[in-house]
C-alpha positions, 0 to 999 in steps of 0.5 A: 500500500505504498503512497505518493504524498505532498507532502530516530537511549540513554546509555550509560557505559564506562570508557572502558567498555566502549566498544569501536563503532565499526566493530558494533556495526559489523557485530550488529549486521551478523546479529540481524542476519542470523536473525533473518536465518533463523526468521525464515527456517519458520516459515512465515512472516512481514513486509518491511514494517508490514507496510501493505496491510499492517498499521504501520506508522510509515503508512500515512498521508504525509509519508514519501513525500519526496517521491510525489514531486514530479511531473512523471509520477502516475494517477494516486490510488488514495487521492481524490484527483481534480485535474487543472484546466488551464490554458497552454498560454497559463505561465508554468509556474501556475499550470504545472502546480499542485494543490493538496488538502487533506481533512483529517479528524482523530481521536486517541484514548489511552489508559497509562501503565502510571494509572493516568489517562490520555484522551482527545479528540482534534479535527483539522489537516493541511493545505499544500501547494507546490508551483510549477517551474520558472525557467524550468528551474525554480519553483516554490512549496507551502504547507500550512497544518492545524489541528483543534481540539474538539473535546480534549479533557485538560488533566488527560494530556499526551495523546499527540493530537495536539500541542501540550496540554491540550493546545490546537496546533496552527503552523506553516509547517513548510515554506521553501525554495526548489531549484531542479537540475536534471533530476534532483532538486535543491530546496531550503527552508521548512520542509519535509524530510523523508529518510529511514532515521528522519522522516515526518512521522505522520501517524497523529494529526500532523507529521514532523518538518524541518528546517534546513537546506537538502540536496535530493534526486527526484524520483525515475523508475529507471534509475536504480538509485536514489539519494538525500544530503543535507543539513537541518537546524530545526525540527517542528514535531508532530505535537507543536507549534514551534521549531526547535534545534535538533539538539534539543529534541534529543537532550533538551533545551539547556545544551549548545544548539547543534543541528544534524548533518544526513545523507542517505542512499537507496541502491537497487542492484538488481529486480527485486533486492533494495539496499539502504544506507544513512547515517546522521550527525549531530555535534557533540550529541549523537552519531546514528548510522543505519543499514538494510537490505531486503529481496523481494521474490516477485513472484506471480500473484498464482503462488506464494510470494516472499520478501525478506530483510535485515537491518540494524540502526548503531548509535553512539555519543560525541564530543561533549556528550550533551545527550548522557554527559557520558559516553555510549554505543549501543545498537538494534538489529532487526529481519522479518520474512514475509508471505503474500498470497491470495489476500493475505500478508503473514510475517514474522519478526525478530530484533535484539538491542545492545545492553548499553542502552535503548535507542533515542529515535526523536526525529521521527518513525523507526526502521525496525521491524518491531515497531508497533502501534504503542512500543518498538521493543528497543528497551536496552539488552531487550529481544523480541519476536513476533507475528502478524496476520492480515487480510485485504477483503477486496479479494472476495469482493469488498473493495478497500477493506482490510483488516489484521492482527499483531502480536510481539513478546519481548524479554530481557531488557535492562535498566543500563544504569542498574544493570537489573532486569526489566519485566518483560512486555507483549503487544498486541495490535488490533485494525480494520481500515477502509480506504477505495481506490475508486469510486466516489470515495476515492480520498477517503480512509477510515481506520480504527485501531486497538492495542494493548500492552502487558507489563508488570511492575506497574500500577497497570499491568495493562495499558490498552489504546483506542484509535479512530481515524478519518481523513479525506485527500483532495489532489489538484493536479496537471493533467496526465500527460498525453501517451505517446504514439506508437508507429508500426513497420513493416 
């Protein structure tokens, strides 16, 4: 279900026992590939964070932005597309430009692990324009988000939704500047991001932008690689209003502003294997680097078809060491298999984090094929194991509908400073989404998800969680471009 849109640990460890950074790497891609050898000997599996049925965080509106600027890209399954009817003499900068709008309404209730409760319900959503070119080379990109309460108790924060408490959330959460040379752009200013460490993060009512200057290629399905630098000095997050120096999002605001240095690259060698690499920088802060691989079988839709994958995020401390005031390193390697056949998508998946600490992951949704709808099983020394099962309806007939479940065990975490065990936690997601690709209510989604996760050693041993969502996408385009003819020879 992937979709063209407008739109990352406290560790606490002695000099003494660091360990060199390309030796965890190297460790951690063995661990995450006896993972995956083990994963697949069972049999069954997951799409990487089971990103075609799955409630995964990557799955919505605002996600893969960078692969929706174009004027190449195809008719959008999950819009509801008005095509401009401007006349050829209309200035390009008007007539190739794009126009998105999406309503959104949400509403999250949550029983804490601490006795407290969390619920609200908001309604809002964003408007985006991006120009054509002048000259072919210049253009411009505005997004401006809300989010308003509609009923959003003040003693029960922490949903999300909204700015904390419970404040409404009005932003122009983008606004820069694009300069396109063949097929990569140059933007500056609030933007989105969208890489496997940094990206929007788009799973409440708004996503996470930045502020910063990127270097990035536009999409081409010819082209077996694609690429993403740059530098970023703020991040507004999801649940605000205002744009923070990245350094703070990790350690807060009394440490030396810094911002994080990136750069990504995907590689597809050959059909149906794709290879990740990243790696962010932020001075005297934190190191985090990540690597992946997958390989799809492509297989006809008449068998079972298998993807697998393994990755693993490293991070370590720097410098000053703002983020702990001590040095660390720790990891998390991860690999899932994954089975697609006749409507249904079945994975397994296993992770394993370093004993030294959890993972900090401020800057938006993780790449770990563990991260579930309330927790990623990233608590230090932790491993985890888990499975999911889910079923697109439109196979008998109900086009749109899916529906899945899944569950996740983890144990042997630690507390880094202690040393002492953590009591160990189990997931489990509940879902059911509708969303048609054609018809009147093309542009609609309405999806409702039910988690809950166990834990002892709590004034609640459970902490379950309800989510309703629905939301609407209307997509001002250039009409498609006329299909060539063709001309046969004798």
């Amino acid at each position: 279900m992937s979709r063209n849109k407008f739109l990352v640990c406290r560790v606490r460890s002695s000099k003494s026992m660091q360990i060199p950074r390309r030796s965890v790497l190297a460790g951690s891609i063995v661990v995450a590939g006896w993972i995956g050898i083990c994963i697949g000997s069972v049999g069954v599996v997951t799409e990487s964070r089971a990103q075609q049925l799955l409630p995964a965080d990557r799955e919505e509106i605002a996600d893969q932005e960078r692969l929706s600027w174009t004027q190449k890209f195809p008719p959008q399954p999950y819009m509801n597309e008005v095509y401009w009817q401007y006349s050829k003499d209309t200035p390009a900068f008007f007539r190739d430009s794009l126009l998105q709008f999406v309503a959104r309404t949400y509403d999250l209730t949550r029983d804490n692990f601490n006795g407290s409760k969390s619920q609200a319900w908001a309604a809002g959503g964003w408007l985006a324009f991006r120009s054509g070119l002048i000259g072919d080379v210049f253009g411009v990109h505005a997004a401006v988000y809300t989010s308003q309460p509609i009923f959003a108790p003040l003693d029960e924060p922490g949903t999300k939704l909204l700015a904390p408490p419970q404040n409404s959330i009005g932003v122009l959460g983008q606004i820069y500047g694009r300069v396109q040379i063949g097929d990569q752009e140059i933007r500056g200013g609030r933007q989105l991001v969208d890489t496997p460490l940094i990206n929007p993060q788009d799973n409440r009512m708004v996503p996470n932008t930045f502020e910063g200057a990127t270097l990035v290629s536009l999409p081409d399905k010819e082209r077996d690689y694609d690429y993403s630098v740059g530098y970023l000095w703020n991040i507004k997050q999801r649940d605000s209003n205002d744009f923070i120096p990245m350094s703070d999002a990790l350690a807060g605001s009394d440490v030396i502003n810094h911002g994080a240095a990136f750069a990504m690259v995907k590689y597809r060698p050959v059909s149906g294997l794709s290879l990740v690499g990243m790696d962010y920088n932020v001075q005297d802060t934190v190191n985090t680097a990540f690597a992946q691989a997958e390989y799809d079988f492509k297989q006809p839709k008449t068998v079972p078809n298998w993807i697998i994958g393994a990755n693993v995020i490293e991070q370590q401390s720097l410098g000053a060491n703002l983020l702990t005031g001590t040095p660390f390193e720790t990891f998390q390697a991860s690999a899932k298999t994954q089975m697609l056949y006749a409507g249904f998508t079945v994975f397994v998946a296993g992770s394993i984090t370093g004993s030294g600490s959890s993972i900090f992951s401020q800057y938006g949704t993780k790449p770990n094929y563990t991260d579930m709808q309330q927790v990623s099983f990233d608590n230090a020394g932790e491993k985890a194991i888990g499975g999911s099962v889910a079923y697109d309806l439109g196979t008998i007939g109900l086009s749109g509908l899916s529906t899945g479940a899944w569950y996740t065990h983890g144990w042997g975490a630690i507390d880094p400073g202690t040393n002492l065990g953590i009591p160990n936690r189990n997931e489990l997601d509940l879902w059911i989404q509708y969303r048609p690709t054609e018809g009147p209510l093309k542009g609609f989604r309405l999806k409702t998800q039910y988690a809950t996760v166990w834990q002892q050693g709590n004034v609640r041993d459970t902490q379950p969680e309800f989510r309703f969502i629905v939301d609407y996408t209307v997509l001002f385009r250039p009409p498609l471009p006329a299909a060539k003819p063709s001309f046969a020879t004798k």
